[in-house]
Each structure stands twice: as structure tokens, then as C-alpha cells.
N, CA, C and O of each residue as an XYZ file, in Angstrom:
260
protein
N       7.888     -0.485    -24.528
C       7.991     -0.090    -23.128
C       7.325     -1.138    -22.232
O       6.694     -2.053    -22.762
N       7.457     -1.035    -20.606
C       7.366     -1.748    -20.319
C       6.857     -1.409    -18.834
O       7.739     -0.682    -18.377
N       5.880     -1.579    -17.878
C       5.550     -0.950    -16.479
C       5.724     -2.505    -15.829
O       5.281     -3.614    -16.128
N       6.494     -2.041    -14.916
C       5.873     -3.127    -14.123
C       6.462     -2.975    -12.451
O       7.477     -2.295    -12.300
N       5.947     -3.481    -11.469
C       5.567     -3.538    -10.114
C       6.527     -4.140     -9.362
O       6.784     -5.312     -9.634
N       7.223     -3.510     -8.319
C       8.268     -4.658     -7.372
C       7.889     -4.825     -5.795
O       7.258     -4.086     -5.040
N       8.443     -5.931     -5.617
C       8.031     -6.633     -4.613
C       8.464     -5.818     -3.237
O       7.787     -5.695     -2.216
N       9.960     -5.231     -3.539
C      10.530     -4.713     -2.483
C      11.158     -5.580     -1.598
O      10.687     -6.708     -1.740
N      12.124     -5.529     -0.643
C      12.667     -6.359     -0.112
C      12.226     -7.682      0.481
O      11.123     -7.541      1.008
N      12.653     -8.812      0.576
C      12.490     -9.940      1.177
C      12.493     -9.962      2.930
O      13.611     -9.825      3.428
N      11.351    -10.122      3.873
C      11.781    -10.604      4.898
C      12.648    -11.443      5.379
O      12.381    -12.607      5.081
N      13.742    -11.279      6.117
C      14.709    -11.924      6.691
C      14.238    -13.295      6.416
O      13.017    -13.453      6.397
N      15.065    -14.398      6.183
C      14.557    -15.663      6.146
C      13.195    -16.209      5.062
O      12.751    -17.340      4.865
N      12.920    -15.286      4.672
C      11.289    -15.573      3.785
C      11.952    -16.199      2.358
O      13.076    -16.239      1.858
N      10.794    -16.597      2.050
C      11.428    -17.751      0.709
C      10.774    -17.042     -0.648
O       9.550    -16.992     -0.523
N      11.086    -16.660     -1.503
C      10.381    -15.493     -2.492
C       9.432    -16.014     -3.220
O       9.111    -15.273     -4.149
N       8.594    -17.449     -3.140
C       8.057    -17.537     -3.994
C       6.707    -17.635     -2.738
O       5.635    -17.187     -3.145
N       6.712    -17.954     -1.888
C       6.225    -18.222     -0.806
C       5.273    -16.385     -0.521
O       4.088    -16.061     -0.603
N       6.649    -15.543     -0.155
C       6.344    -14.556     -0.122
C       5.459    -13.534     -1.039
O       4.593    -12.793     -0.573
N       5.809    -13.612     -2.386
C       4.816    -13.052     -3.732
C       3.737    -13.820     -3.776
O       2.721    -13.358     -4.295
N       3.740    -15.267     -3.190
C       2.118    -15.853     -3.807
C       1.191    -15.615     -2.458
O      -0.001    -15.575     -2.763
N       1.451    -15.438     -0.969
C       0.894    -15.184     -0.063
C      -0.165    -14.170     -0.239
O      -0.195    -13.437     -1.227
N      -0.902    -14.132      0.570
C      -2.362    -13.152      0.688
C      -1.522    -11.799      0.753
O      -0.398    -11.977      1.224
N      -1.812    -10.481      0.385
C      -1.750     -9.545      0.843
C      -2.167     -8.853      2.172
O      -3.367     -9.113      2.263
N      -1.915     -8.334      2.923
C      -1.951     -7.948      4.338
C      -3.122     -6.885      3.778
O      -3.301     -6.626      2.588
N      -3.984     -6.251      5.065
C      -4.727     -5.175      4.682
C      -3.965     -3.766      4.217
O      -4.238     -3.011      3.283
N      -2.649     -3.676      5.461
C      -1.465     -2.434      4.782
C      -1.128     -2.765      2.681
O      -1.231     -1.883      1.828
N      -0.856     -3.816      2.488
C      -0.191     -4.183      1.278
C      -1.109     -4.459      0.775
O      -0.595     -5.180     -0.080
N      -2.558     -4.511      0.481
C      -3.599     -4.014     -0.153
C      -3.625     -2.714     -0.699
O      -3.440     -2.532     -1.902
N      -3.854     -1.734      0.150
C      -4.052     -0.796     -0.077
C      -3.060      0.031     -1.125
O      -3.390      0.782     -2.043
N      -1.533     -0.420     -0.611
C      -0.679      0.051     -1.390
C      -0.747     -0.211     -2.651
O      -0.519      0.692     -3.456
N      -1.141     -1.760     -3.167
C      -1.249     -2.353     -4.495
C      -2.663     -1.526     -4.796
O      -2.722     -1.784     -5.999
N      -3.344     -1.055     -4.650
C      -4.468     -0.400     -5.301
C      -3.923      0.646     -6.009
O      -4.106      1.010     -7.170
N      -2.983      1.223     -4.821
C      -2.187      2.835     -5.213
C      -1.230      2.686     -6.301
O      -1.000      3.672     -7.001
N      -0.618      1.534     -6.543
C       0.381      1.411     -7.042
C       0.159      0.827     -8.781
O       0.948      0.960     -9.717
N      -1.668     -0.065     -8.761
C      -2.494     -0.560     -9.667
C      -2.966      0.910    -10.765
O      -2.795      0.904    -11.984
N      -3.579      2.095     -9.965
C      -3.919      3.242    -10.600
C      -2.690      3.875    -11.057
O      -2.720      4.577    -12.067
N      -1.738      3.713    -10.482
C      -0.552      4.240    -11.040
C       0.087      3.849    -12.109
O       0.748      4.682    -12.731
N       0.042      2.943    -12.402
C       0.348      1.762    -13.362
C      -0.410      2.335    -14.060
O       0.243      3.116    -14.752
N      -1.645      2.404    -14.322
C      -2.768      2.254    -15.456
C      -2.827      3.778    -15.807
O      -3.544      4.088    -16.758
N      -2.168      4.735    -15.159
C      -2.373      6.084    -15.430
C      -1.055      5.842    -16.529
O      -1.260      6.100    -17.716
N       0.126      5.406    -16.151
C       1.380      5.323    -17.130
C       0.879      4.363    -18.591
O       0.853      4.823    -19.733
N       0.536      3.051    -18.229
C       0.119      2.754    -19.491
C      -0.502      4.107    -20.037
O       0.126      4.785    -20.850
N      -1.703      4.469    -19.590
C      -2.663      5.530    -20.878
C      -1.433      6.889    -21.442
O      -1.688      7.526    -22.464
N      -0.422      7.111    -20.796
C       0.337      7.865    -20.682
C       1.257      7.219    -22.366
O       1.374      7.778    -23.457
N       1.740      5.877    -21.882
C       2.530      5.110    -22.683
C       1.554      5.143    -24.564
O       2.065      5.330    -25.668
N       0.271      4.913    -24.252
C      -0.433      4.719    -25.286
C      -0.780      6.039    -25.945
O      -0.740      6.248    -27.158
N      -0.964      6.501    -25.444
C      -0.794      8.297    -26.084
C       0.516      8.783    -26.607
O       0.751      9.926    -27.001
N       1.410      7.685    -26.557
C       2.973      8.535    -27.163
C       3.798      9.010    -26.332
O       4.985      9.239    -26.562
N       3.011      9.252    -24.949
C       4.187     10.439    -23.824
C       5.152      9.472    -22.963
O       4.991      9.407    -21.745
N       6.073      8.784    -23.556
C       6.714      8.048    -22.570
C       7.359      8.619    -21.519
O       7.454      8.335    -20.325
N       7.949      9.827    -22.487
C       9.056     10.389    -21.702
C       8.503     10.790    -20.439
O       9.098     10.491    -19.403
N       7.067     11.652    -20.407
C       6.261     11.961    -19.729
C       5.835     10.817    -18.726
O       5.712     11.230    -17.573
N       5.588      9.504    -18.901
C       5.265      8.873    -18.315
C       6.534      8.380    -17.033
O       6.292      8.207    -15.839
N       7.993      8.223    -17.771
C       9.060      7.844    -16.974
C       9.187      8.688    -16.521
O       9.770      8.524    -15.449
N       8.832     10.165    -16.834
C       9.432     10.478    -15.339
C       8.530     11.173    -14.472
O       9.004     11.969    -13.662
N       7.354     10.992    -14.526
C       6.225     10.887    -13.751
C       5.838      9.977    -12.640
O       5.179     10.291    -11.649
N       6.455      8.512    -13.003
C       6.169      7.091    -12.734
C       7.468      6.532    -12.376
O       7.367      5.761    -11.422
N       8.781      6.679    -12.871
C       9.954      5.818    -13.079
C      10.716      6.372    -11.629
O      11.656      7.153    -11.481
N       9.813      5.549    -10.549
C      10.834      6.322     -9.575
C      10.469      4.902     -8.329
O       9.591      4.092     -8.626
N      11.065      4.794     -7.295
C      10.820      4.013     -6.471
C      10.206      4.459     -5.160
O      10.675      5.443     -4.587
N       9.267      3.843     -4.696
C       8.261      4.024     -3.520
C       9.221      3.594     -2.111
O       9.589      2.420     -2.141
N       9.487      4.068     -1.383
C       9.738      3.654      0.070
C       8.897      3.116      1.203
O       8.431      3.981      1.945
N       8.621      1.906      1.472
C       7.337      1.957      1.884
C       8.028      1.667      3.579
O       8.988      0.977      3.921
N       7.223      2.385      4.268
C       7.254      2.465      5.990
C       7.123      0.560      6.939
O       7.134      0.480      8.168
């Protein structure tokens, strides 16, 4: 298995490597904290055997404002 984190859309014109290696904003901080515990709750989830439990706890996409 496998967790992992998305970037979410590209600003108009933004260049993607530019964009992922940039500082995080104080908004997009916070979210990556939320999104860091979330992660690490599914791994312990994953390592205990409960995948199924974990995907569909976790396996869903965030909308962010």
C-alpha cells in the first residue's frame, strides 16, 4: 500500500516544480499539518492490517477553499 499527498491544482501560469518546491503560505501550512496527522493515522491503520479501514477512512479528496 501506499499514502501519499497531492498538490491540488496548478495556478494559472505557475510552473510545477517551482510551485511544489516554494515556501508554504501560513493557510498551506496549516493544512499540511492536517493532512501530515492524517497520513500518519492511515499508515498506523495500514500497519495494523486495517487497510480496508484505512481507504475508506482516508481515500477521499480534500476541497480546499
Amino acid at each position: 500500500p501506499r499514502v501519499r499527498l497531492g498538490i491540488g491544482p496548478l495556478p494559472v501560469g505557475a510552473d510545477a516544480a517551482e510551485y511544489v518546491l516554494a515556501p508554504f503560505t501560513e493557510d498551506e501550512f496549516k493544512i499540511m499539518k492536517e493532512s501530515l496527522a492524517k497520513a500518519a493515522q492511515a499508515v498506523e491503520l495500514i500497519l495494523e492490517g486495517k487497510i480496508d479501514e484505512a481507504m475508506s477512512r482516508f481515500n477521499q479528496k480534500i476541497k480546499l477553499q
